[in-house]
C-alpha positions in Angstrom: 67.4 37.3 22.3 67.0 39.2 19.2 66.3 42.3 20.6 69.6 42.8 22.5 71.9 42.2 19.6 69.8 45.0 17.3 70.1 47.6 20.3 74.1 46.6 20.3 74.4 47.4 16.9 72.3 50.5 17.1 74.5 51.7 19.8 78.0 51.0 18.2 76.4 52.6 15.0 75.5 56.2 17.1 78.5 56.2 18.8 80.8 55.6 15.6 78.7 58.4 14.1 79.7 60.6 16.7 82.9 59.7 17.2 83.4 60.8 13.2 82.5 64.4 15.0 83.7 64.0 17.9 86.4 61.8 18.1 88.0 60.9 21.9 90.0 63.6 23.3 92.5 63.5 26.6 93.8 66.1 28.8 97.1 65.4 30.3 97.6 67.3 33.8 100.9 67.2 34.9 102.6 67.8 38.0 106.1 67.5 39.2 105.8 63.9 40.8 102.8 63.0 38.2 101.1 63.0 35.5 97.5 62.2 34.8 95.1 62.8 32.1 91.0 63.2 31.5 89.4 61.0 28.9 86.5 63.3 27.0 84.3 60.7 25.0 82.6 61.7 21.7 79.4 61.1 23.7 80.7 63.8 26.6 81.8 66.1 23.7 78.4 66.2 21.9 76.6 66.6 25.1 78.8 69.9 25.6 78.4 70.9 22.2 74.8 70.6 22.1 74.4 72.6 25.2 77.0 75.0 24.2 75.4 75.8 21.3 71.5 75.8 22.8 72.7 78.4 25.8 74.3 80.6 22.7 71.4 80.2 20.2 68.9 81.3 23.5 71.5 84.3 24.2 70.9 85.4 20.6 67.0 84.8 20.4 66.6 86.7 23.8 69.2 89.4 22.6 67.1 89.7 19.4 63.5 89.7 21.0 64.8 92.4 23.5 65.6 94.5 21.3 62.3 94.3 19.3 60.6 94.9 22.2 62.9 98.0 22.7 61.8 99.3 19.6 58.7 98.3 18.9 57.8 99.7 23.0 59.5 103.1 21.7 56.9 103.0 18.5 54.0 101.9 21.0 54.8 105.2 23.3 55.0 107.7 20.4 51.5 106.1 18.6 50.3 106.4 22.0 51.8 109.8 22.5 50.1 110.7 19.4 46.7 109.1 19.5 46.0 111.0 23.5 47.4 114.1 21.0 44.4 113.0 18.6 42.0 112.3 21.5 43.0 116.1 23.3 41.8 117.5 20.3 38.9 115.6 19.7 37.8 117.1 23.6 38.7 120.1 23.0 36.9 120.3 19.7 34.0 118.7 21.4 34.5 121.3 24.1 34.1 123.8 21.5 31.0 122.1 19.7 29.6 122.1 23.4 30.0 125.2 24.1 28.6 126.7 20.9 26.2 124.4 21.1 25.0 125.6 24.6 25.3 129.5 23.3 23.0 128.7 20.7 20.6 127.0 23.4 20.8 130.3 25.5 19.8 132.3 22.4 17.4 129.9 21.1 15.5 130.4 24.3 16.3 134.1 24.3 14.2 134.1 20.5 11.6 131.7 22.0 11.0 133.9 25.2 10.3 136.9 22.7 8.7 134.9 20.6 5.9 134.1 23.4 6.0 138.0 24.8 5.4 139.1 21.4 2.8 136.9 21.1 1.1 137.7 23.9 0.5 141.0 23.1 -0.8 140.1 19.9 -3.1 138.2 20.9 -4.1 141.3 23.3 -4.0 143.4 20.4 -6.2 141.0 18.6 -8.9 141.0 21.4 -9.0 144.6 21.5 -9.1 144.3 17.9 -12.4 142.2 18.1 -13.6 144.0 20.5 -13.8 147.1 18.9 -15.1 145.8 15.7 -18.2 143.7 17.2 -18.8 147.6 19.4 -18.7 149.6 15.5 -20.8 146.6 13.8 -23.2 146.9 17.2 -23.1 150.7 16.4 -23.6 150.4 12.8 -27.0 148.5 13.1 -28.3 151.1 15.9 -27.7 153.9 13.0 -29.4 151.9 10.2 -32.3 151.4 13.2 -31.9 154.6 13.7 -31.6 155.3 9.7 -35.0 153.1 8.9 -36.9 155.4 11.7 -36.3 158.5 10.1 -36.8 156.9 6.8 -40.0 156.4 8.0 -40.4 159.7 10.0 -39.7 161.6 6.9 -42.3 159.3 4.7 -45.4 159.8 7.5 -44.5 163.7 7.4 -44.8 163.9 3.6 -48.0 161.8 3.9 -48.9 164.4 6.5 -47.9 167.7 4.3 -49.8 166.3 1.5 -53.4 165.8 3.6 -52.6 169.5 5.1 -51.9 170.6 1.4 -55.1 168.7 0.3 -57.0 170.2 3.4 -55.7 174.1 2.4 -56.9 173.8 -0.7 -60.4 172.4 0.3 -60.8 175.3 2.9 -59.8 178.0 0.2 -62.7 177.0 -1.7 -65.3 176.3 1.1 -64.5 179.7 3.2 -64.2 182.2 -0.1 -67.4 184.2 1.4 -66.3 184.4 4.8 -63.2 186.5 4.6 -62.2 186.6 7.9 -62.4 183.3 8.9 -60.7 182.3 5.7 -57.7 184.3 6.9 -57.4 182.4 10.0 -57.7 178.9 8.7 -54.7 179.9 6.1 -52.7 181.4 9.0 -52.9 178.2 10.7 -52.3 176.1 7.5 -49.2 178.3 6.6 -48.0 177.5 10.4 -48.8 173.7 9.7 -47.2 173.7 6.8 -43.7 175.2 8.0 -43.5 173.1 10.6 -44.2 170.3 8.8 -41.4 171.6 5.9 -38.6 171.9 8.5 -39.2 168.6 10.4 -38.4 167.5 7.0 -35.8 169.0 6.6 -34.5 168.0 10.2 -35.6 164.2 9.0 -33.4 164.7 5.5 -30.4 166.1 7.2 -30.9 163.3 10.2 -30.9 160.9 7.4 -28.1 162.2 5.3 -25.8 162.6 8.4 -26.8 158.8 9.2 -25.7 157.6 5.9 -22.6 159.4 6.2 -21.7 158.0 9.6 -22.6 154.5 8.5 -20.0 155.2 5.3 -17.4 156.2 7.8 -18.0 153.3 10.1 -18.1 150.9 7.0 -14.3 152.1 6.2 -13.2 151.8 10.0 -14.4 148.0 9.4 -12.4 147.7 6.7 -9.4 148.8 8.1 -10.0 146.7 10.7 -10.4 143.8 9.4 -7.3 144.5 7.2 -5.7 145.3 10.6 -6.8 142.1 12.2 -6.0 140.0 8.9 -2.5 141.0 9.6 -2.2 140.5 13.3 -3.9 136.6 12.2 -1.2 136.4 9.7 1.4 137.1 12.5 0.2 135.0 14.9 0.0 131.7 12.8 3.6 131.9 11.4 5.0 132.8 15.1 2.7 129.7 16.2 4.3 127.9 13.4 8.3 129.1 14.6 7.4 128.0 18.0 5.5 124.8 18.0 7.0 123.0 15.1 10.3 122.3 16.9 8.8 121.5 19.7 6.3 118.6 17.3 10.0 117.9 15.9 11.5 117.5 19.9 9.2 115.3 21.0 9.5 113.4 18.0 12.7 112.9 18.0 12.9 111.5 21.4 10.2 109.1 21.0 7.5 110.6 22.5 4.1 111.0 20.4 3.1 114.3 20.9 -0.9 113.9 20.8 -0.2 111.1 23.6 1.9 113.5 25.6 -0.5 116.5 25.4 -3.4 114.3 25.9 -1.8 113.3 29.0 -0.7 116.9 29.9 -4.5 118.1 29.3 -5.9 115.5 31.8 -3.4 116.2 34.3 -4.7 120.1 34.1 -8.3 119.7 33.0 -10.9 121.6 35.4 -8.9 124.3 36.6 -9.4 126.8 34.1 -5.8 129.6 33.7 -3.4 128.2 31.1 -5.1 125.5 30.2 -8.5 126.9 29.1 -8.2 128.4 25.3 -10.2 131.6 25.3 -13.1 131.3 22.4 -15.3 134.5 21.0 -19.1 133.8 21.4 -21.0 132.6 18.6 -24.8 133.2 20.2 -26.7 134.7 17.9 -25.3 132.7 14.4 -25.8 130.5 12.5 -21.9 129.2 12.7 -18.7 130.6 13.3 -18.0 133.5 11.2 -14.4 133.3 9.8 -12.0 135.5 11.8 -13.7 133.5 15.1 -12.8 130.4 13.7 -9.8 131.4 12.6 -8.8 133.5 16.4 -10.2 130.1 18.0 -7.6 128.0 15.5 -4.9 130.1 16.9 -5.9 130.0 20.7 -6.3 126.1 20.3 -2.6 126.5 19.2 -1.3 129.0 21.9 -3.0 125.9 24.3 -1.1 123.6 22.5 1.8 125.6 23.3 1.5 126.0 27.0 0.8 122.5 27.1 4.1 121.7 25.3 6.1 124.2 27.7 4.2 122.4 30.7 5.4 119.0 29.1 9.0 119.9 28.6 9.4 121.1 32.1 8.3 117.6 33.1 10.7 115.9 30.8 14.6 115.6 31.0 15.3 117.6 27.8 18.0 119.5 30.5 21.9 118.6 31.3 22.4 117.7 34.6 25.3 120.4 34.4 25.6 124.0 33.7 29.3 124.1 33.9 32.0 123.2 31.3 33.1 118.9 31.3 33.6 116.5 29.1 32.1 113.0 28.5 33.8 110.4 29.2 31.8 107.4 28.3 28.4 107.0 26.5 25.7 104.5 26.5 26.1 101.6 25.2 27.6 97.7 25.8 31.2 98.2 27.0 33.1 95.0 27.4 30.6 92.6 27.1 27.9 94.7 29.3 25.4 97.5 29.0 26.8 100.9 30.2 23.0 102.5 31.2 24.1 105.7 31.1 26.4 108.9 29.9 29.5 109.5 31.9 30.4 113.3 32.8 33.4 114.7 33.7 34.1 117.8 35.8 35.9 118.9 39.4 34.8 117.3 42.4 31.9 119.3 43.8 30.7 120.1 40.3 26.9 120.8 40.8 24.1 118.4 39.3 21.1 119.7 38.7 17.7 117.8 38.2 16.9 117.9 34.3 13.2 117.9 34.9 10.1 118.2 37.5 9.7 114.6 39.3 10.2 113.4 43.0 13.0 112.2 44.5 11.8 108.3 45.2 15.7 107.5 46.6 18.4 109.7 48.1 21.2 107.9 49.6 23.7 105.2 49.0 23.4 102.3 46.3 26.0 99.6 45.8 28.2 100.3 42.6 26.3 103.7 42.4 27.8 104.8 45.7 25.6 107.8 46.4 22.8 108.0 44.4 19.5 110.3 43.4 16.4 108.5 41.9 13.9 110.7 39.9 10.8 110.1 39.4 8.9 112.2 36.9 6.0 112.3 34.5 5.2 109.8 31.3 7.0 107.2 33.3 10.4 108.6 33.1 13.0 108.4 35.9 16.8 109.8 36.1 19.4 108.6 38.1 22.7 111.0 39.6 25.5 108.5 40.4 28.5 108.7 42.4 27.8 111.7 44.0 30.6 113.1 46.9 27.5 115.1 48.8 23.2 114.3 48.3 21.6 117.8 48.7 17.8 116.5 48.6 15.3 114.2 50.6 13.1 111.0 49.6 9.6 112.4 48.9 11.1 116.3 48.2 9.5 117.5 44.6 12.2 119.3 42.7 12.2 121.5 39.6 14.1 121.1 36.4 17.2 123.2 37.2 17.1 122.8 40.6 20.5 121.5 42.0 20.4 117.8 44.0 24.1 117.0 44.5 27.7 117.7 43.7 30.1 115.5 41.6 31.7 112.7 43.3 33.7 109.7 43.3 31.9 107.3 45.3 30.4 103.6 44.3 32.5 101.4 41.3 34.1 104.5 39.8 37.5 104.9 38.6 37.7 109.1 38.6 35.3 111.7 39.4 32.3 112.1 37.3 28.4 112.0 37.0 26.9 109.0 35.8 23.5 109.9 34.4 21.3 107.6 33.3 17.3 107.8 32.2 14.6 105.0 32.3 11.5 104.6 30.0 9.1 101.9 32.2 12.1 100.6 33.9 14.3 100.4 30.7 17.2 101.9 30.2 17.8 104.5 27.0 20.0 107.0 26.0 20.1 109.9 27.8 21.7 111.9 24.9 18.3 111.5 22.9 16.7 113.9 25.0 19.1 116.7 25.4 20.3 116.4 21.5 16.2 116.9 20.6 16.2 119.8 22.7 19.5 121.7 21.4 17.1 123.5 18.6 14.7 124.6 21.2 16.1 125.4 24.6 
């Protein structure tokens, strides 16, 4: 019973508060035969303040938040306006980069091309080189054989003038009565004796003539070997220009280069050509002499570097495209998931070209891929050509690096036209930038 007296005196209390606000109002409306009126209680009148005032204080919130969104949509466009202005210049000054980047390539190659022409003809020139000194040492030991023979012609004739000398002097004495036949035996002694003087003399000018040649073919070995020193010289720093980058390539893509070449030399080993280093014989010595082990250094390199050229044609060191685009996304985790590959942009039908020797192991369509090439190549390495509009190769067909496998589409999960190109170490995913940014200073 309590209860209801404390909720009557709560309620008188409200409504006399209210009522000090809002105190009761009427309305008369009158008419010509009447008159009535419209009681507003202080209740009524609160009511009608309160949602007066709520329906003008939501007019003036909305009002303001309009308008901030006005503005503050009219600074969104112009940073937006501004940052696609900041990201058109980063393209085009990646363009740029790209481009001078794929000049350099094309003269890089140029200076490696040369680089092996002019090194095949020194290494020609250095055969011949060899060649001819191993014939002028062969001909200097037939002249000192030829030099120890007369040496020895000359000594037996001296031997033999001195027992004729001897002998004349004997059969002066012996044959002093007999006159005439005295005459006869020094007629023939004189004879002897001339003949034996100018086969001498042959023998001395023989000799002298073999000394002198011997001289002259000493200097041509000389200048020889100063010839060849410098054709070794110039063959070890071009090895050096061309193989280092290549050590640095392979490097830098995670390959170990030993591995790779081992791997190379099986894959080549019995059939002679490219892969067999030529190597000057030895029979006959002890051990190498220098210049062989120094010609059989270098060929060991120039095998090193066919085996590196062999290697990087099986390799995707390439672009998949020749002509100018732009990347659009790289590799990496992109909203929470692993993007596999690098995005390229260009016009439909763009050409894609296989980045490296391999077999095609799929050709045709693939889920989010849409239509999609699978590469297999060497070291366990496969590409992938994604969202291609047309397929231009078979399963099982072996292509070449360079050789073109599809044109730029816009087929599978893709929001525009563009190549997605991926490569896979064992099944893993990695980035394919590694390879073609190891392979800017060479190709």
């Amino acid at each position: 019973m309590g209860a209801q007296p404390l909720r009557t005196r709560l309620a008188i209390r409200t409504h006399a508060l209210i009522e000090r606000f809002f105190p009761e109002r009427r309305l008369f409306l009158r008419s010509d035969t009447d008159t009535r009126f419209i009681r507003l209680r202080p209740e009524t009148q609160a009511v009608a303040f309160i949602g007066t005032t709520a329906v003008a204080s939501w007019t003036i919130i909305a009002t303001a938040i309009l308008m901030i969104d006005s503005i503050g949509a009219g600074n969104f466009r112009e940073q937006a306006k501004r940052e696609q202005i900041t990201y058109q210049q980063r393209l085009n000054a990646l363009s740029a980069e790209r481009d001078s980047r794929a000049a350099e390539a094309l003269a890089a190659q140029d200076r490696f091309a040369a680089a092996l022409r002019q090194i095949s003809l020194m290494q020609t020139e250095l055969l011949d080189s060899e060649a001819r000194r191993r014939e002028l040492a062969t001909g200097i030991d037939v002249i000192q054989t030829t030099l120890r023979d007369t040496m020895k012609e000359r000594e037996a004739v001296a031997d033999r003038l001195a027992a004729l000398e001897a002998q004349s002097e004997t059969g002066a004495t012996a044959t002093a009565a007999n006159s005439d036949a005295g005459d006869g035996t020094v007629d023939f002694l004189s004879e002897a004796l001339a003949r034996t003087a100018a086969e001498r003399d042959k023998v001395v000018a023989d000799a002298q003539a073999a000394l002198i040649r011997a001289a002259e073919m000493r200097a041509e070995i000389e200048q020889m070997e100063d010839k060849n020193d410098r054709i070794f010289r110039q063959l070890e720093e071009a090895m050096t220009v061309s193989v280092k980058p290549l050590d640095k390539m392979f490097e830098k893509a995670g390959m170990d280069p030993d591995r790779i070449i081992s791997q190379v030399r099986k894959g080549y080993s019995g059939q002679g050509g490219p892969m067999t280093p030529l190597t000057f014989t030895t029979r006959g010595q002890a051990a190498p002499s220098a210049d062989t082990a120094r010609a059989n250094s270098l060929l060991g390199q120039m095998d090193r570097l066919n085996l590196y050229r062999i290697a990087a044609q099986k390799a995707p060191f390439a672009s998949p495209l020749k002509d100018p685009f732009r990347f659009t996304s790289g590799f990496g985790y992109r909203w929470g998931r692993l993007h596999a590959g690098t995005d390229f942009a260009a016009p439909h039908g763009t050409p894609i070209y296989s980045t490296a020797d391999g077999v095609v192991v799929h050709a045709g369509w693939s889920s989010g891929y849409g239509r999609l090439v699978k590469i297999q190549h060497e070291f366990g390495i496969e590409t992938r050509y994604a969202h291609m509009s047309k397929i231009r190769v078979k399963v099982g067909q072996r292509v070449s690096r360079g050789q073109r496998v599809g044109d730029m589409g816009n087929t599978g999960r893709s929001t525009g036209t563009h190549l997605h190109y991926e490569v896979r170490v064992g099944g893993k995913p990695v980035n394919p930038m590694i390879y073609i940014k190891a392979a800017n200073d060479v190709f």
